[in-house]
Structures are given as C-alpha cells and as structure tokens.
C-alpha positions in Angstrom: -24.9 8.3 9.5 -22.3 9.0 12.1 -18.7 9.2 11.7 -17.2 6.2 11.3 -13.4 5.4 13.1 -13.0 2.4 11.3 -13.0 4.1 8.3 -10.8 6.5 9.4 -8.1 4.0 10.7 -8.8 1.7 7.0 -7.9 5.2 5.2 -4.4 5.8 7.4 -3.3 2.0 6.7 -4.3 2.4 2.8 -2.4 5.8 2.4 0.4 4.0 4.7 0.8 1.1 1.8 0.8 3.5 -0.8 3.6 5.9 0.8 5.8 2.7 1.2 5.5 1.8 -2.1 6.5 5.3 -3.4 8.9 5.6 -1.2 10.5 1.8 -1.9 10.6 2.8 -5.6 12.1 6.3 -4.9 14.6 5.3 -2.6 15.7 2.3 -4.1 15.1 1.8 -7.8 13.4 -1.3 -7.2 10.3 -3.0 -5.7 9.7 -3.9 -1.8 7.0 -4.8 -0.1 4.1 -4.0 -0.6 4.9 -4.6 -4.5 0.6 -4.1 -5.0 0.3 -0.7 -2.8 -0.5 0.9 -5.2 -3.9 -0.6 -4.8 -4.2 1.5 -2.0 -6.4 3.7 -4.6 -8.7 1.3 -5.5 -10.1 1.9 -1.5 -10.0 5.6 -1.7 -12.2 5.6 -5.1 -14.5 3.0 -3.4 -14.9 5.1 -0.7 -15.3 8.3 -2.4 -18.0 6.2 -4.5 -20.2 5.2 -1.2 -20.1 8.8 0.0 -21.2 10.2 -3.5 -24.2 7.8 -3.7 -25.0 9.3 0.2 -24.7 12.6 -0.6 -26.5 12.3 -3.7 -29.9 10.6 -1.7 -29.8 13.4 0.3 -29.6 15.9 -1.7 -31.8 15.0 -4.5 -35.1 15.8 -1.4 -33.4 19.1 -1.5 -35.7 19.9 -4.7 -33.3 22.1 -6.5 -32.0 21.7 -10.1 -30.0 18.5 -10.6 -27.1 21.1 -12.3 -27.1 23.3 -9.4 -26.7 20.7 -7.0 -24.3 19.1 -8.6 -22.5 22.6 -9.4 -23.1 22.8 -5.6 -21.5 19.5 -4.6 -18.4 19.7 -7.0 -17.6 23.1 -5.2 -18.4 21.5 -1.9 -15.9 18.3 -2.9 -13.0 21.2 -4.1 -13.7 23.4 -1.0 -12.4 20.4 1.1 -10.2 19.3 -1.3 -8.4 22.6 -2.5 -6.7 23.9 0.5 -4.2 20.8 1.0 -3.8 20.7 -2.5 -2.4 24.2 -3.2 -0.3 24.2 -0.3 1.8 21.7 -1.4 1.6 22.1 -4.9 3.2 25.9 -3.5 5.7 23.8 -1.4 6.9 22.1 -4.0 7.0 25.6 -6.3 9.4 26.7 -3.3 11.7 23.9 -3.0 12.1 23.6 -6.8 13.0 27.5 -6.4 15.6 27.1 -3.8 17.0 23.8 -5.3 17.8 24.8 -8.3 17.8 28.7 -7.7 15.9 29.7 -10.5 15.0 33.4 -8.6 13.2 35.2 -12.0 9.7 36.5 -13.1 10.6 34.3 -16.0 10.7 31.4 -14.3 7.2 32.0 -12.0 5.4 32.9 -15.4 6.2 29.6 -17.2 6.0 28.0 -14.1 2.0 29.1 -13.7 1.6 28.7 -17.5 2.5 25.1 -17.1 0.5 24.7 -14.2 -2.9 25.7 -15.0 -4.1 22.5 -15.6 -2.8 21.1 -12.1 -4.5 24.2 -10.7 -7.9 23.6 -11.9 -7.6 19.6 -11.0 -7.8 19.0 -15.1 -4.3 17.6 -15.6 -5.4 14.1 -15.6 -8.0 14.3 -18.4 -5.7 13.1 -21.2 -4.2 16.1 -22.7 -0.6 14.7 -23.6 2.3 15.6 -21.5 0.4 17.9 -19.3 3.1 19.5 -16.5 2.3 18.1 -12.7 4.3 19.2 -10.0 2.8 16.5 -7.5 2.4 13.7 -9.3 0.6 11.5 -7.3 -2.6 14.2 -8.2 -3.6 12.5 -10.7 -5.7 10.7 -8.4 -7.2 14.3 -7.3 -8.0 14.9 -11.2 -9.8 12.1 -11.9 -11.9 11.8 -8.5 -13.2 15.4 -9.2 -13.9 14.8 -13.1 -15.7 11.4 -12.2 -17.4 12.7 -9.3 -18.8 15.6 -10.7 -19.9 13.1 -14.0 -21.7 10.3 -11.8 -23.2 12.6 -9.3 -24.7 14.0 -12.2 -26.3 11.3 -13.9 -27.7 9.7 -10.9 -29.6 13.1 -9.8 -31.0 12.8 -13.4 -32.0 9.2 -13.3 -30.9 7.1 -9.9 -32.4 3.9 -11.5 -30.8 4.1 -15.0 -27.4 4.4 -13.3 -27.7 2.1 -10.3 -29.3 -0.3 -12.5 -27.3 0.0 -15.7 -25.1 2.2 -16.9 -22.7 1.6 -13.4 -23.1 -2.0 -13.4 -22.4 -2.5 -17.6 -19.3 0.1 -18.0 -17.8 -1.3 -14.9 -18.0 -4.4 -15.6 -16.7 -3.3 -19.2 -13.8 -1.2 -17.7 -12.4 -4.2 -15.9 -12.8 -6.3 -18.7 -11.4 -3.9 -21.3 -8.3 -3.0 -18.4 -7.8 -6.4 -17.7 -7.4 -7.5 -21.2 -4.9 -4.3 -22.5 -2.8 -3.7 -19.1 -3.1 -6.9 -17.3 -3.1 -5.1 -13.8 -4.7 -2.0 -12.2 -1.1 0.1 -12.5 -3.0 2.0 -14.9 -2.6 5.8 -14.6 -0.9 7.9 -17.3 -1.1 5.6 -19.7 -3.3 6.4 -23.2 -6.7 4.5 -23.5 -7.8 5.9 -26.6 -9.2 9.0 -25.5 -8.6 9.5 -22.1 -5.6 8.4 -19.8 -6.2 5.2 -17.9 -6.7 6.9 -14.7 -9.8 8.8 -15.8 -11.3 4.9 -16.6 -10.2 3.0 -13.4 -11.6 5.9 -11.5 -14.8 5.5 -13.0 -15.2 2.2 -12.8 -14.0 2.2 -9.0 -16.3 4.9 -8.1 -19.2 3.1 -9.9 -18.2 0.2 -7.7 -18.8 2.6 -4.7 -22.0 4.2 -5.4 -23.1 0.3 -5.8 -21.6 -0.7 -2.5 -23.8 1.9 -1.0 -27.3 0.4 -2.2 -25.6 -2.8 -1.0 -25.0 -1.3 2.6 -28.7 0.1 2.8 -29.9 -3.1 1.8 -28.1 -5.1 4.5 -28.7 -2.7 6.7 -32.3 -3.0 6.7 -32.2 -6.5 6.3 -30.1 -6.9 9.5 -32.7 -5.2 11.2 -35.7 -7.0 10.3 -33.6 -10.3 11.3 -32.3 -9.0 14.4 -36.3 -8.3 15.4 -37.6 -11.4 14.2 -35.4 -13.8 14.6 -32.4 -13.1 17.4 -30.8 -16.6 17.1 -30.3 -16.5 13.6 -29.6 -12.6 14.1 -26.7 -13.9 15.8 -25.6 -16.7 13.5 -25.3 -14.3 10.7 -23.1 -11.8 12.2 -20.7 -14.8 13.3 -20.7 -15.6 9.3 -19.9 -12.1 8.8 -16.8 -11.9 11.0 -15.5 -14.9 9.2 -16.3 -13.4 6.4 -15.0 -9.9 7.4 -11.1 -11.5 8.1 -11.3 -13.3 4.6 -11.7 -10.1 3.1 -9.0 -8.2 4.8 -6.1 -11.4 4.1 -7.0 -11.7 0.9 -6.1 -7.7 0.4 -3.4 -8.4 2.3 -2.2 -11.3 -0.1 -3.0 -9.2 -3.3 -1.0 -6.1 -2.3 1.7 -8.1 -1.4 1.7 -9.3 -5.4 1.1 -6.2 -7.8 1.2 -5.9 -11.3 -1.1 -9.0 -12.4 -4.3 -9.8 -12.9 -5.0 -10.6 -9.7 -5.2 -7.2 -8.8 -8.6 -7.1 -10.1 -9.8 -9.4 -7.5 -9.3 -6.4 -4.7 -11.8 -4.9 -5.7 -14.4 -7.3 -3.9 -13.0 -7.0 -0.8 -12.6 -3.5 -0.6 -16.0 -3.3 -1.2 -17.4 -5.8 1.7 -14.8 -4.4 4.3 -16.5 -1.0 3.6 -19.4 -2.3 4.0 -19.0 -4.1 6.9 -17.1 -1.4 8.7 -20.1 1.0 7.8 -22.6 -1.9 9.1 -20.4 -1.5 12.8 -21.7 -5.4 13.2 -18.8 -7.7 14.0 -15.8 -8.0 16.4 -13.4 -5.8 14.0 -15.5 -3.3 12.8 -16.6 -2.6 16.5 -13.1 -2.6 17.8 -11.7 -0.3 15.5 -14.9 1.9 15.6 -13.2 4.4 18.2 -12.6 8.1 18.5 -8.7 7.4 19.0 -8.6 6.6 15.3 -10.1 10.1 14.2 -7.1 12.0 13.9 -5.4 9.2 12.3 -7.9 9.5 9.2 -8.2 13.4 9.2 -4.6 13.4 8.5 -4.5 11.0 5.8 -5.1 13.1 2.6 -2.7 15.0 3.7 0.1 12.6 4.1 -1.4 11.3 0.3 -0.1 15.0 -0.8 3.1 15.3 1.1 5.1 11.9 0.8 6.2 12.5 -2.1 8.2 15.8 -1.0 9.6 13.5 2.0 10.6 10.9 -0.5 12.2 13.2 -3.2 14.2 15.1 -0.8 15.7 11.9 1.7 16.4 10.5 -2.2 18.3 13.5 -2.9 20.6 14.6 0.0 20.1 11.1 1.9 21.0 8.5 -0.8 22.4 4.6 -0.5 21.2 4.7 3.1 20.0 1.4 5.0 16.4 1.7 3.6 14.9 0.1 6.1 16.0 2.9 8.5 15.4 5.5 5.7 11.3 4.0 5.3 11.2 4.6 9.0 12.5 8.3 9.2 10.4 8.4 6.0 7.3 7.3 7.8 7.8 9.7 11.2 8.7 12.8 8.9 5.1 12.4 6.3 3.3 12.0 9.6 4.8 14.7 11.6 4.4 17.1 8.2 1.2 16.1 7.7 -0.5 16.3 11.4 1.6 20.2 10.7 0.1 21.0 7.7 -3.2 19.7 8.6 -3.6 22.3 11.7 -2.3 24.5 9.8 -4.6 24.2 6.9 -7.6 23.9 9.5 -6.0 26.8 11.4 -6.4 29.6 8.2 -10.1 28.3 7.4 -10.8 28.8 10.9 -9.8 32.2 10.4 -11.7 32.8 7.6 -14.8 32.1 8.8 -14.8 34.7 11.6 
C-alpha cells in the first residue's frame, strides 16, 4: 500500500482542531469553536487501528513467535514514537527550570522520580495522580498499551478478535461510555480499574483494525465490479462521493457541538472517510491524494506534542490579548516549532545511522 496524502492532509486538519481547542480553553477560560475538537483523537486511534490490523497481516507470514513479533512491533511503534516525545517532554523540563529557577540536583532527582511513568509511556494506565509534564500524552500511553494488547491477540487468533472480541467490547465500551459520561471527553477520569482513556482507546482502535477488513473487502469488491460491470462501476463510485461529503459535514457538525452524546456518532464517519481516502476512488480522495500534502502530515505528531508549550507560554507572558489574533500567532508559532523540531529530530536519527 502506498503512501497515502490524503491521509496525511486528514491528520494536519485533525491535530489542527484539537490545537484550537486547547488553545481556546488555555487562552480564554472558556469554549470556542470547535467546542467537540477534542474528537480530533477519535481519528488518530482509528487510524492507528487500520495500520495495526496491516502491519499485523503482514507480519504474521513472517513465521516468527506471535510474542516476538509483537515485542518487535511495540519497539518498532516506540522507535518512531520516542524521539518527539522525549524532546519535548525535555523542553518542557527546561522551561519549568528557567521559569521558576529551581537550579538543584534536588529538584532534577524528584523531577525524574516523578517522571518515570511518563518516560516509559505508562502514565495513562490508571495509577492515581501519576505526574505528566505533557499532558496531552496521555493519548501516547494508551495508544502504546492498546497497541501492543490488540496486536497481540490478533497474532494469536485473527478470527476470534475480528469476529468477536473487537466487535462485542466495542460495542460494550460505547455503550458502557455513553451511559456513565454521556460524551467521548473521557480521559483521566476513573472507570473502575483503568482511567477512561485506556477504554476509549481500545474501543477506537478496535474500530480501526475493523475498518481495515472493511477496506480490503471493498477493495476487492470494487475490482471485480469495475471488470465486470463498468457502468455500474461507475454508478457506485458517484454514490460514494455523495456518500464521501456526508461523512465529512457530519464531522464537521459534531465537532462543532462537543460534550453530548452525539459525539458517539463520529465515530462512523471517521471510519468511512478512512476508508474511502485509502480506496483513492472519488473526487476528494483523489484530489487531496498529492505529494504537496506530505510534509503537512509528517509534521503533525509533532505539532500534537508541542502546542501545548505554545499555548502555556502566550497564556503566561501574553494574557487578555485579542484571541482571535493570539489563535493565529498560536497557529504560525506550533507550525513553525514543529516543521523545527521535526528536522531536527529526523536530522539526529540520520546521524545515528551512519
């Protein structure tokens, strides 16, 4: 499967909505549009979900151990992962130095006793009052700790999973999250054993591994149509654009909401704009499906780590401020940081692979 720029411009405008909504809270004390961006997640666990289930199909012909290749991929998923995340987890540790000049051994001590459990991507597990210096890693945590746990059980038994244990405990998740928290704004909050994160990760990437058997479904289905039958080849993918802008207003209308139960029905669309964009089959999917947009997504994880920085220090020294203004300069700076700190990043690996 080749690269795919849709994706890669979907991911910027998802990490986009979720940055304003940080920032709009931040900044302000209050809501602004998008109220719902924090939905923005939902994709990314999708996403990561679709590109688990590929991995694991490949991998599983490898004829290794189902622990060591699933040993192998959680290292793989950190490898790419890690870098980002320590730099501005350090970054953070630097400014928090300088801002409050706290210049001791003492402090650096307690500061890595606290932070173990951000260090090893754990903090998210639902240990009680666990210290996070980036907050918005909680995401990190529990895509690793899910990841590792469904790629896992679907080397062990593809069918079980796919067939069952995905479908029933995401259906259950939704229906037990639905019920208790009446939105999808569920992150550190206790579910009985594990924070709520852990859960709507699980349930989202469940959703993704499913979209993926989806996708290779219509995939070959298109192409026994498309052979057999060009007319109605042709009628289909008409249906499919229709479809295909449904999708993407109604996520548009649902972010715009947040914090109700109709955040729940995002999850649908998320899944056939995916889908779709991976199928590279009607007008939007094919007009977005450019090489331009490839740097836009390679810099998107890293704008998911740094925003937060931006935010907290323009709500420091730059309060009361026309925030409309202050979400632009907000904006231009977590781009400009990011595209840095992504060559910079790719710059040291480089390095170390001479």
């Amino acid at each position: 499967m080749k690269r795919n720029y849709t994706v890669e411009f979907y991911r910027f405008i998802t990490i986009i909505f979720i940055a304003i909504f940080h920032f709009g809270i931040q900044y302000t004390g209050k809501f602004h549009w998008p109220k719902g961006g924090y939905l923005g997640v939902e994709f990314f666990f999708i996403l990561s979900g679709f590109f688990l289930m590929r991995e694991a199909n490949k991998d599983k012909i490898k004829g290794e151990s189902d622990s060591k290749l699933s040993v192998n991929y959680l290292l793989s998923k950190l490898k790419r992962l890690y870098p980002d995340y320590l730099l501005i987890i350090l970054i953070f540790f630097f400014c928090n130095i300088f801002k409050d000049k706290l210049f001791s051994a003492k402090y650096v001590f307690e500061w890595l006793y606290k932070e173990i459990w951000e260090l090893l991507f754990l903090h998210d597990f639902g240990i009680p009052d666990i210290h996070m210096s980036v907050t918005s890693t909680w995401f990190l945590s529990s895509l690793v700790i899910n990841s590792y746990l469904i790629y896992y059980l679907i080397l062990k038994n593809k069918d079980l999973f796919v067939g069952f244990i995905a479908p029933v405990t995401t259906i259950l998740i939704y229906a037990y999250a639905s019920r208790k928290y009446g939105s999808l704004s569920i992150q550190g909050e206790y579910s009985g054993i594990f924070y709520g994160a852990l859960i709507r990760s699980w349930a989202d990437i469940c959703m993704g591994v499913l979209s993926y058997n989806f996708y290779s479904f219509m995939h070959k289905w298109l192409e026994y149509e498309k052979s057999a039958n060009i007319k109605k080849y042709k009628k289909i993918i008409f249906l499919f654009n229709l479809i295909e802008i449904y999708m993407i207003v109604s996520c548009l209308y649902i972010i715009n909401i947040g914090f109700k139960l109709d955040d729940f029905n995002i999850v649908i669309p998320f899944v056939v704009i995916i889908v779709l964009a991976f199928l590279n089959i009607t007008f939007i999917s094919r007009l977005l499906n450019k090489k331009i947009f490839k740097s836009l997504g390679e810099i998107s994880y890293s704008i998911y780590l740094n925003h937060l920085l931006v935010s907290t220090i323009l709500t420091v020294y730059f309060p009361n401020r026309n925030y409309k203004i202050m979400l632009i300069i907000f904006l231009i700076i977590s781009i400009v940081m990011s595209y840095g700190t992504n060559k910079f990043i790719k710059k040291i690996i480089n390095k170390g692979q001479r």
